[in-house]
SEROKE-509617 format. One record per residue (C-alpha): y, z, x; residue in three letters; residue number from 1. Coordinates in Angstrom, 1 decimal, padded with zeros to 4 digits. Example, Ala and Ser with C-alpha at 12.3 -4.5 7.8 and 13.67 -1.06 7.14 Angstrom:
{node {-004.5; 007.8; 012.3}; 'ALA'; 1};
{node {-001.1; 007.1; 013.7}; 'SER'; 2};
//
This chain:
{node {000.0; 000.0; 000.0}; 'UNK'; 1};
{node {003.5; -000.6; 001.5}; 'UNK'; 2};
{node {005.4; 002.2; 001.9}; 'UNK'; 3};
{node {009.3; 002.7; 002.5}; 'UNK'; 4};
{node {008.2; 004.4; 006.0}; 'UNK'; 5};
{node {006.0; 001.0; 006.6}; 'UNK'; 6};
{node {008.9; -001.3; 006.1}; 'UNK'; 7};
{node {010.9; 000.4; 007.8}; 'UNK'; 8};
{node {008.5; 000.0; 010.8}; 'UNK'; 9};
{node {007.8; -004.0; 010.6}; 'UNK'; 10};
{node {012.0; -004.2; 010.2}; 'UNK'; 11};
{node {012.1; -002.7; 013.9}; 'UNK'; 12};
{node {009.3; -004.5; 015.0}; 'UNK'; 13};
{node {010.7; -007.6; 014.2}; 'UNK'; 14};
{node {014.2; -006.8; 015.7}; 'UNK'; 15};
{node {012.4; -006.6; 019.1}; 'UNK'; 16};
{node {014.0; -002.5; 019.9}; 'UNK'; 17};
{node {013.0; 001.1; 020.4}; 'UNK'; 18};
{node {013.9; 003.7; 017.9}; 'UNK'; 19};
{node {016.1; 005.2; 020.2}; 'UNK'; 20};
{node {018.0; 001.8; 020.1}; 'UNK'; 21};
{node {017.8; 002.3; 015.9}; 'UNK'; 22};
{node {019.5; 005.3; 016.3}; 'UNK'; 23};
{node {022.0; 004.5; 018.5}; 'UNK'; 24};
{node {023.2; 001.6; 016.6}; 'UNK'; 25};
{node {023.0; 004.1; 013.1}; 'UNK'; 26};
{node {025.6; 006.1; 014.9}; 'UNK'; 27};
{node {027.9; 003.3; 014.2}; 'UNK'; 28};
{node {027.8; 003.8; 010.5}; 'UNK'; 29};
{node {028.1; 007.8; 011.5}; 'UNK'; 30};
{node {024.5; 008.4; 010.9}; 'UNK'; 31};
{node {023.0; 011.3; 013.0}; 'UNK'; 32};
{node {019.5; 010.3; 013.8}; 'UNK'; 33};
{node {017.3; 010.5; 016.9}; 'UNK'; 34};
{node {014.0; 009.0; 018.0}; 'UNK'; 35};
{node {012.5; 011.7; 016.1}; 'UNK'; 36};
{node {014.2; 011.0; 012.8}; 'UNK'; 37};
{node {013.2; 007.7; 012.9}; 'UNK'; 38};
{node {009.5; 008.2; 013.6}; 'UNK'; 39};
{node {009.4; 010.1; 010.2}; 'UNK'; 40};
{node {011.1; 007.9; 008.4}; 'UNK'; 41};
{node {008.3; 005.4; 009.8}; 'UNK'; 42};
{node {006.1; 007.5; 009.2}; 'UNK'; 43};
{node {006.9; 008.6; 005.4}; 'UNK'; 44};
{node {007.3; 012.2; 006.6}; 'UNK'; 45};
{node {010.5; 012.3; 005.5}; 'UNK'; 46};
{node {012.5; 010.0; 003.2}; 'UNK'; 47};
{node {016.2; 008.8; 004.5}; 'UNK'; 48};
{node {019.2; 009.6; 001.8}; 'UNK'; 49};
{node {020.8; 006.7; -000.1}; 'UNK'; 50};
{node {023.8; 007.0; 002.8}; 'UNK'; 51};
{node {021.6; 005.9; 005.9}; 'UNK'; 52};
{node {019.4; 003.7; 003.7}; 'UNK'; 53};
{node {022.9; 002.1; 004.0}; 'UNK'; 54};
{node {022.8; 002.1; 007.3}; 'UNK'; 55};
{node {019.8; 000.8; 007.7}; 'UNK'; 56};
{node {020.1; -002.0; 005.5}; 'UNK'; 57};
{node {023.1; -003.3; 007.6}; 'UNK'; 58};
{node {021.3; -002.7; 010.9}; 'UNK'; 59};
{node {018.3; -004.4; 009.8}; 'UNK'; 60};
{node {020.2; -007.4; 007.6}; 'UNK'; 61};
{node {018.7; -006.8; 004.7}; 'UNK'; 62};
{node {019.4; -005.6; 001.6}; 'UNK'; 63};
{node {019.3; -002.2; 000.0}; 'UNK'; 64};
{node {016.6; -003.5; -003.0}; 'UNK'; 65};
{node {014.2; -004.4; 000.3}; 'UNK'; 66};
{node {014.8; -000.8; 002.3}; 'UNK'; 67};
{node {013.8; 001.2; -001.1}; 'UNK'; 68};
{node {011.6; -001.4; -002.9}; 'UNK'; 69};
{node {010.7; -003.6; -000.9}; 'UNK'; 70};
{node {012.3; -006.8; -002.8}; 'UNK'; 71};
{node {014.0; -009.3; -000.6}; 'UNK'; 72};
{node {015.6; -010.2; -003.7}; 'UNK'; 73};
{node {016.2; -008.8; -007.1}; 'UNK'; 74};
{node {013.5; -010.6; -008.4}; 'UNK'; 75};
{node {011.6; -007.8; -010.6}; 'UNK'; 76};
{node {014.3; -008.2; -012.7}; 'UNK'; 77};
{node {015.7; -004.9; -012.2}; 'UNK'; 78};
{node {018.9; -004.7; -012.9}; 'UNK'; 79};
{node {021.6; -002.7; -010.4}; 'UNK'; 80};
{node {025.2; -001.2; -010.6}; 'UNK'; 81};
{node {027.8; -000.4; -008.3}; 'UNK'; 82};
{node {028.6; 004.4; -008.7}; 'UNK'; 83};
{node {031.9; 005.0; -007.1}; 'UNK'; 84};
{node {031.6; 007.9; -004.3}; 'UNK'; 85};
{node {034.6; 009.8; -006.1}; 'UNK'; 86};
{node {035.2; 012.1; -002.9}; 'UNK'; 87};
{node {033.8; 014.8; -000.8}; 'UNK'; 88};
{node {031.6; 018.1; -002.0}; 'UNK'; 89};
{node {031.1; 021.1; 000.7}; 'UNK'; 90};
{node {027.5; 022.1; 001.8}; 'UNK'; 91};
{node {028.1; 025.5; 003.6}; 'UNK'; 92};
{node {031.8; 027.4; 002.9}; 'UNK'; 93};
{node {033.3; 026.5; -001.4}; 'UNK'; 94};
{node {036.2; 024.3; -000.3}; 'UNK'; 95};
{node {038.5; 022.1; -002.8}; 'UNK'; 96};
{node {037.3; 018.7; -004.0}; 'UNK'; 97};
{node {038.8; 015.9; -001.9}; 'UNK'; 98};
{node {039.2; 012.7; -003.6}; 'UNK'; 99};
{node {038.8; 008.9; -002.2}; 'UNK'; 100};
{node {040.4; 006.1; -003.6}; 'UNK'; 101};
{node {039.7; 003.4; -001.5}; 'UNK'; 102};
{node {036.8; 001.9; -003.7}; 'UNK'; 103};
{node {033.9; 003.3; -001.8}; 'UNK'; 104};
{node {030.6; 002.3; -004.2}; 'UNK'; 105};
{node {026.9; 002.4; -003.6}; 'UNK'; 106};
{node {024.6; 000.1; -005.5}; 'UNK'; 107};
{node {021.4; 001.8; -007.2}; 'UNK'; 108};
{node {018.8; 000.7; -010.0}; 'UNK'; 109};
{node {020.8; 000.3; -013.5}; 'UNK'; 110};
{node {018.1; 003.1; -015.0}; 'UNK'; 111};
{node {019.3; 005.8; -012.3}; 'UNK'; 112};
{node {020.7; 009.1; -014.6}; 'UNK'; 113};
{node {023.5; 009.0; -012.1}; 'UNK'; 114};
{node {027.5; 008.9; -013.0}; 'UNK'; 115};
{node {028.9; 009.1; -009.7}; 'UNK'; 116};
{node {028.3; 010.2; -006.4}; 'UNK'; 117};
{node {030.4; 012.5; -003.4}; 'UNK'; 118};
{node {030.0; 012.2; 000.5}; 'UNK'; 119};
{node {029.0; 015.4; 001.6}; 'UNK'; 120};
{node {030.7; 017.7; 004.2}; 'UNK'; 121};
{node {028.7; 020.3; 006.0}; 'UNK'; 122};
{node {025.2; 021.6; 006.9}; 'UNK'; 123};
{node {024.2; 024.2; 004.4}; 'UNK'; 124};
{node {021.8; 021.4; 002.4}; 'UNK'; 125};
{node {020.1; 019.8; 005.9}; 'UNK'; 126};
{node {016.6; 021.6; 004.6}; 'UNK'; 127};
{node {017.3; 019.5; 001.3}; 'UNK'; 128};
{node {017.6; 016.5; 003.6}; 'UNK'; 129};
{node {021.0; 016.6; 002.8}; 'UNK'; 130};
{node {022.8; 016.3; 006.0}; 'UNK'; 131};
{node {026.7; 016.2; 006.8}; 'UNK'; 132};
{node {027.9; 013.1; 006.1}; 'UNK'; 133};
{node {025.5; 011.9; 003.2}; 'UNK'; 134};
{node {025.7; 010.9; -000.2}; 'UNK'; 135};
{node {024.7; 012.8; -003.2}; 'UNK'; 136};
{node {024.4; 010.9; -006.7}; 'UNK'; 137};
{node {025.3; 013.0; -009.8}; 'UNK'; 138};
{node {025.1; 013.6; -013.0}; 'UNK'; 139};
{node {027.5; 015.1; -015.0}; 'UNK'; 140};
{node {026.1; 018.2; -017.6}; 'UNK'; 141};
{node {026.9; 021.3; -018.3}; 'UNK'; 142};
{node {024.2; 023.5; -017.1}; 'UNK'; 143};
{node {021.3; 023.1; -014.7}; 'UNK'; 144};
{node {018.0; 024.6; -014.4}; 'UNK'; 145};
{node {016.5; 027.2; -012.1}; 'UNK'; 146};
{node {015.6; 025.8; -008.5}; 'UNK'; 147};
{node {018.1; 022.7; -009.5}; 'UNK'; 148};
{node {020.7; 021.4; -006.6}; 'UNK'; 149};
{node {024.2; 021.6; -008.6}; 'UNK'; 150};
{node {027.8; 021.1; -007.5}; 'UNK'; 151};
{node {028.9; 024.2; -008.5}; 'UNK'; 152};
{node {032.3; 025.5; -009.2}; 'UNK'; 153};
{node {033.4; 029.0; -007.7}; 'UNK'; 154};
{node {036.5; 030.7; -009.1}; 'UNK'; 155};
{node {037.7; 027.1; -011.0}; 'UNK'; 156};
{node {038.6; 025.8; -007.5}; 'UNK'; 157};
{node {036.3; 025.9; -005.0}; 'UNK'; 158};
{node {033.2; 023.5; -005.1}; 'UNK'; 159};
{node {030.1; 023.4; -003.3}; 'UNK'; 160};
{node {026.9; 022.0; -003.5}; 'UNK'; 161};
{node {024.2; 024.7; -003.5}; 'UNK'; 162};
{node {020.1; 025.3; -005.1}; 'UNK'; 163};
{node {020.8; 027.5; -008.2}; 'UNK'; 164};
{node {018.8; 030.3; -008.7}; 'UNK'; 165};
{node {018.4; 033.1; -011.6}; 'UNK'; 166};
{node {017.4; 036.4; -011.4}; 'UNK'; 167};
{node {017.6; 038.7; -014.6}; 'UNK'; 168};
{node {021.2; 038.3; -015.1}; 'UNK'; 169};
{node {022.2; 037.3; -011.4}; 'UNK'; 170};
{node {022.8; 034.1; -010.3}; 'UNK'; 171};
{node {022.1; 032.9; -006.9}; 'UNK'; 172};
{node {023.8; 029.9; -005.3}; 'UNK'; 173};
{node {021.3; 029.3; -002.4}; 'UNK'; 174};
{node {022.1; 026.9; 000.9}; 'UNK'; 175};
{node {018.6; 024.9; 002.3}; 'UNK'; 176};
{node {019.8; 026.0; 006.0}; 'UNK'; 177};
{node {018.4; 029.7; 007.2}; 'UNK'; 178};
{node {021.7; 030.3; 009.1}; 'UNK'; 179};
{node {023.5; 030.7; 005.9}; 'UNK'; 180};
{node {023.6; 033.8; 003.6}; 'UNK'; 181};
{node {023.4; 033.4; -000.6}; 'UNK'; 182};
{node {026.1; 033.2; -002.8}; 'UNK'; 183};
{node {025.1; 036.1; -005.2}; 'UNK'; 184};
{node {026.9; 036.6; -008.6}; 'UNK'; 185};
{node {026.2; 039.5; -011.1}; 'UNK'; 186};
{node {027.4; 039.3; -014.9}; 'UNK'; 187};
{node {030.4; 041.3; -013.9}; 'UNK'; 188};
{node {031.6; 039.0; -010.8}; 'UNK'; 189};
{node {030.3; 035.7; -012.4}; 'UNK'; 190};
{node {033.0; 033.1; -012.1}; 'UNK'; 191};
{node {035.4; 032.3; -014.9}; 'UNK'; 192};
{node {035.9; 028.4; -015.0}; 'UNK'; 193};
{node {039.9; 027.8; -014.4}; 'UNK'; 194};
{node {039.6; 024.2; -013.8}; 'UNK'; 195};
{node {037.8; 021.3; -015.4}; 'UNK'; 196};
{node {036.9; 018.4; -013.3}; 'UNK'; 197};
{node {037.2; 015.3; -015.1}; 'UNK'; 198};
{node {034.6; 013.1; -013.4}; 'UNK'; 199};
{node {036.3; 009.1; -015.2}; 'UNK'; 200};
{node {038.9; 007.5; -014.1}; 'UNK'; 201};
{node {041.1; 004.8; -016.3}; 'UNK'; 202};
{node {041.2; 005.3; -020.2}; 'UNK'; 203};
{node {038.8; 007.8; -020.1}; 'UNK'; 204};
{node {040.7; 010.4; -018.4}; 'UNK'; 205};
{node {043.8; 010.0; -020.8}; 'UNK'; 206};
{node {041.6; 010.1; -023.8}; 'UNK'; 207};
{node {040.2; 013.3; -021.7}; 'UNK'; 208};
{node {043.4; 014.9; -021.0}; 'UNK'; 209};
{node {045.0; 014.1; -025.0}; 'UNK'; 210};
{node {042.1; 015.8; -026.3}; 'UNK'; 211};
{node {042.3; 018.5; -024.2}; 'UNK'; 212};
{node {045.9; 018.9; -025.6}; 'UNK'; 213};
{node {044.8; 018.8; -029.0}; 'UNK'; 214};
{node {042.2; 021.6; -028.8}; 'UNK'; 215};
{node {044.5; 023.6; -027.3}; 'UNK'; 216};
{node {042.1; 023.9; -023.9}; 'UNK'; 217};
{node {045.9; 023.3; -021.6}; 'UNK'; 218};
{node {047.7; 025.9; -023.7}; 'UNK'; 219};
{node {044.9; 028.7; -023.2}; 'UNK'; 220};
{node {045.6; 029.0; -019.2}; 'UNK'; 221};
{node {043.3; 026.3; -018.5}; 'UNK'; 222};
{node {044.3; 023.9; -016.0}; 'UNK'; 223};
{node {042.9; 020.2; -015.4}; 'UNK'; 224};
{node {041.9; 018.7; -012.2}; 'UNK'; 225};
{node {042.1; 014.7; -012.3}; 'UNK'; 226};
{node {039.7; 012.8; -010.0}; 'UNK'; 227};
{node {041.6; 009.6; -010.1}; 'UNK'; 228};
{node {044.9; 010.0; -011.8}; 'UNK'; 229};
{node {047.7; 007.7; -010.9}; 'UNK'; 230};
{node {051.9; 008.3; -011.3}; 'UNK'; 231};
{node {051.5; 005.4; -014.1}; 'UNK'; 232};
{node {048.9; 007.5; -015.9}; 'UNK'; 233};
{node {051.5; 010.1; -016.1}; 'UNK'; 234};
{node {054.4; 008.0; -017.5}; 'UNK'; 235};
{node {051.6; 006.9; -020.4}; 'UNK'; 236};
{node {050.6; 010.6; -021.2}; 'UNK'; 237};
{node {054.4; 012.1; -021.0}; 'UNK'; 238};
{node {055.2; 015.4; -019.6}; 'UNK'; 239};
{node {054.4; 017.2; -022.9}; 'UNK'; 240};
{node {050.9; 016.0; -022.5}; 'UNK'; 241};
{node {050.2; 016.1; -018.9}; 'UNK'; 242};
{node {052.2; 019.1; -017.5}; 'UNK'; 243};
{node {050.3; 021.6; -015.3}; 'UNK'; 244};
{node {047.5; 018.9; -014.2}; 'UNK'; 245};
{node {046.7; 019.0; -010.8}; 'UNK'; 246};
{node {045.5; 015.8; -008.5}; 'UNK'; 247};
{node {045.4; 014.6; -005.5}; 'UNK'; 248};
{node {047.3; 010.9; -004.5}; 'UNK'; 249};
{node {047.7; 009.4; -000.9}; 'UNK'; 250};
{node {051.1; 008.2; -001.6}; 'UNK'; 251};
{node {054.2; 009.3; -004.0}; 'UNK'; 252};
{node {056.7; 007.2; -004.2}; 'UNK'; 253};
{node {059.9; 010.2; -003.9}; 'UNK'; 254};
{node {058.3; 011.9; -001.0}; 'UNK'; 255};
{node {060.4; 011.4; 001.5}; 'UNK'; 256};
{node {063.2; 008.4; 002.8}; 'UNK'; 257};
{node {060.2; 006.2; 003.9}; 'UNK'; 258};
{node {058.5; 006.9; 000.9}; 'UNK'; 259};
{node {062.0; 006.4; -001.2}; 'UNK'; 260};
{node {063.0; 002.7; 000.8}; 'UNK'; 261};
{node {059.5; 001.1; -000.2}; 'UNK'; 262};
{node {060.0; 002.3; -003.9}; 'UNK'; 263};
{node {063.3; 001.2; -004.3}; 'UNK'; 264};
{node {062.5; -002.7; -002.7}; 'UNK'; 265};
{node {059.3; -002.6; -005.3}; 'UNK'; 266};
{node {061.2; -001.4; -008.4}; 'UNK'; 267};
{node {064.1; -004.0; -008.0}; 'UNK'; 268};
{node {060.6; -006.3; -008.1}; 'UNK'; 269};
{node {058.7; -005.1; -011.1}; 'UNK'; 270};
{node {062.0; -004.1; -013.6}; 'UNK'; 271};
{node {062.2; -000.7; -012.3}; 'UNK'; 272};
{node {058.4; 000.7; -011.7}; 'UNK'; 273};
{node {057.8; 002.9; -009.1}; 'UNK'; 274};
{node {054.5; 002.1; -007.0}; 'UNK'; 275};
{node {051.0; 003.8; -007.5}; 'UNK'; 276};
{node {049.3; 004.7; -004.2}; 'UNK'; 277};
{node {047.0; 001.7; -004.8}; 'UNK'; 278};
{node {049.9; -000.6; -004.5}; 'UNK'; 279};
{node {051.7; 000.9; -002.0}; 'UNK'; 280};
{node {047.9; 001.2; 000.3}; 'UNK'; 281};
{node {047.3; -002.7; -000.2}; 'UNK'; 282};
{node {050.8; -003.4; 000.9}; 'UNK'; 283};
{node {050.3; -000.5; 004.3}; 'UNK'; 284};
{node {046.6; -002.0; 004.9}; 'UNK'; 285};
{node {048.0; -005.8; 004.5}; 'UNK'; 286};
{node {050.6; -005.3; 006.8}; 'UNK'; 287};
{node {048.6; -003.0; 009.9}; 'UNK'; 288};
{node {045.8; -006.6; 009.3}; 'UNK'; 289};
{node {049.0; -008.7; 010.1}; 'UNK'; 290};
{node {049.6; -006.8; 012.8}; 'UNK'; 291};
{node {046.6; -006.7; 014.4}; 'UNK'; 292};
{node {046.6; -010.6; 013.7}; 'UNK'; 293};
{node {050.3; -010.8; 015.8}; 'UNK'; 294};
{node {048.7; -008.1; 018.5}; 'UNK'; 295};
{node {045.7; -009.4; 019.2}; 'UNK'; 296};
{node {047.1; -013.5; 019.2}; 'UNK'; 297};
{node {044.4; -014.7; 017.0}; 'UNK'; 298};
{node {042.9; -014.3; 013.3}; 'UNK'; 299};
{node {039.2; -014.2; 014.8}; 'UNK'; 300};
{node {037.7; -010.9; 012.3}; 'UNK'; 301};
{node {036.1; -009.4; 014.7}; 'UNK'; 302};
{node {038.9; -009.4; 017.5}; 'UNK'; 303};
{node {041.5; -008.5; 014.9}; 'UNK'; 304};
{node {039.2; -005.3; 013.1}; 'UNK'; 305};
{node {039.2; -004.1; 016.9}; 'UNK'; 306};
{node {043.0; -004.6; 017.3}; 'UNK'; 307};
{node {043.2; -002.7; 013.9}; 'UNK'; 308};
{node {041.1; 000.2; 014.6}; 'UNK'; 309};
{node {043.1; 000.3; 018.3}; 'UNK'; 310};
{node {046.6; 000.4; 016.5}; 'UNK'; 311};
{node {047.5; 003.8; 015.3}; 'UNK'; 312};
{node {048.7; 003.8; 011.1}; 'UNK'; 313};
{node {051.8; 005.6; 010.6}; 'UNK'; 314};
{node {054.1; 004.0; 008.3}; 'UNK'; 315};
{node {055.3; 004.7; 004.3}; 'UNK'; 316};
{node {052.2; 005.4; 003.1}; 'UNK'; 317};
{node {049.7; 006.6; 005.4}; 'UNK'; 318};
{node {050.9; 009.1; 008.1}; 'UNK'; 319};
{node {048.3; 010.2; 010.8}; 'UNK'; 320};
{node {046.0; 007.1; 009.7}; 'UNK'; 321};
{node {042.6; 006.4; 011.8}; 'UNK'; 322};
{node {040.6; 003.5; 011.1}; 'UNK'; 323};
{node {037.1; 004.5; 012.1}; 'UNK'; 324};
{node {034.5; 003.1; 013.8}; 'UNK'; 325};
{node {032.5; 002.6; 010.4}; 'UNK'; 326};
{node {035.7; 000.4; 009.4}; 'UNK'; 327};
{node {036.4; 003.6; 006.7}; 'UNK'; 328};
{node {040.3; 004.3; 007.2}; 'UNK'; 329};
{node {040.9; 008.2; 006.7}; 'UNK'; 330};
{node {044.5; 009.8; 006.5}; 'UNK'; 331};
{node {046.2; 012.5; 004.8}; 'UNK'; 332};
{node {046.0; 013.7; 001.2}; 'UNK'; 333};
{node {048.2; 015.6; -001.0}; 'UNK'; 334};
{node {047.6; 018.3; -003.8}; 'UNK'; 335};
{node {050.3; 017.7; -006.5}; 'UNK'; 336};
{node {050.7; 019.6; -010.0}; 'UNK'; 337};
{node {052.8; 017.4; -012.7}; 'UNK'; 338};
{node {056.1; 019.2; -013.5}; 'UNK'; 339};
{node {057.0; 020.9; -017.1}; 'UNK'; 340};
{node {059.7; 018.5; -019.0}; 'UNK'; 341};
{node {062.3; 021.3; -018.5}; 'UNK'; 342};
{node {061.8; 020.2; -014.8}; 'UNK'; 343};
{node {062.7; 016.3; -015.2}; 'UNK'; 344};
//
């Protein structure tokens, strides 16, 4: 029978190198893996996550329905859809969700229960086979079972993704890594949920955030977190509606004079807008590709993606930008809260 650990083996086979040389090249795509890793994966000892199934697909040059299924093409007729990897999850010490939103996605089988995934950070899950740097597919609900791994929610800020456990009115969060201590809650210190995280983007969060209006879940003390919320979704909700949210955003458009001088050439554009962080990233990544083009003295990709990871990214939008050597350009994030109208 072929097995994922058997393909996996004929893939390096035919590419002629050592599984030290595998590894190597993984390391590119910021996959830690050593000639040990990869003679269990070979060996079906151990199954790779989705993220260096990745990886391997695009070291061996094939695609992600051969690595798991071993279909050179779609041809059982199966059919697959692109999850967006909304942001990062911690695997050791709670830390605030941090959101991407620069249209990361990962392909799986239409009939995975999954509605999106997060890129984890930390080591507490590496007994899970859930290493730093992975991707986790979720699902959203309520509640989980016993022995379940969950992203939990600590306080209604802090998330982390843990094994839940119950004991007789205690809850354990539990890390797969025996240099980390439980997360132990009784009835009396159990969490109270401050913060709902609205896992949608688009229509779905304004429909979200009206009805939470409308059953009065805002007015209680309740606050909302918005995965993917952007300055136009606010102008469409109003203040009344979407005061006290908080989000994350790469770019707004009154932070500071550089901030201020690209708004006011795109408003006198587009009758008075002001840019989302969208537009104002495709116009910052559009201009470091030109130039790299002007630097380098050629539009050749590959010279030119060098040029761009060599030149630093500091301009309107993106200040202490790195592009890395996985082509995945990282920079600083903002926490904002939307004011009250008596603030406008």
């Amino acid at each position: 029978m072929d097995t994922l650990g058997k393909r996996l083996k004929r893939l390096r086979a035919t590419s002629g190198k050592t599984q030290a040389e595998i590894a190597q090249q993984l390391k590119v795509y910021g996959i830690k893996a050593d000639r040990g890793t990869l003679a269990r994966w070979e060996t079906d000892k151990q199954v790779p996550t989705v993220t260096p199934m990745i990886a391997l697909s695009k070291v061996y040059g094939v695609s992600m329905d051969y690595i798991s299924e071993g279909e050179r093409e779609p041809s059982s007729g199966k059919r697959r859809v692109q999850v967006r990897i909304l942001g990062t999850i911690a695997a050791g010490d709670p830390l605030y969700c941090n959101q991407c939103f620069d249209d990361e996605f990962v392909s799986i089988p239409s009939d995975w229960a999954v509605d999106f995934g997060l890129r984890v950070k930390g080591t507490s899950m590496i007994g899970a086979d859930i290493p730093d740097g992975s991707i986790v597919l979720c699902k959203s609900q309520e509640d989980v079972d016993d022995g379940e791994i969950a992203v939990c929610i600590i306080d209604g800020e802090e998330a982390t993704l843990k094994r839940v456990r119950r004991y007789a009115g205690v809850l354990v969060l539990h890390p797969e890594n025996p240099s980390m201590e439980d997360y132990v809650f009784t009835g009396k210190e159990k969490a109270t949920v401050k913060i709902i995280g609205l896992a949608n983007a688009g229509s779905d969060t304004i429909n979200a955030i009206k009805q939470a209006k409308e059953f009065g879940i805002t007015q209680s003390g309740q606050k909302l977190a918005g995965l993917l919320v952007f300055i136009s979704d606010v102008h469409s909700l109003g203040l009344d509606t979407a005061q006290g949210m908080q989000l994350t955003t790469g770019f707004y458009w009154d932070m500071d004079d550089g901030t201020r001088a690209f708004a006011k050439k795109f408003g006198a554009r587009m009758n008075g807008k002001m840019p989302t962080m969208v537009q104002a990233g495709v116009y910052s990544s559009v201009t470091h590709y030109l130039k790299a083009v002007q630097a380098a003295k050629t539009d050749e990709g590959i010279k030119v993606a060098d040029k761009m990871r060599e030149l630093p990214i500091a301009d309107f939008f993106a200040k202490n930008g790195k592009i890395r050597a996985d082509s995945r350009m990282v920079h600083d994030m903002y926490l904002a809260e939307v004011k009250k109208p008596s603030e406008s």
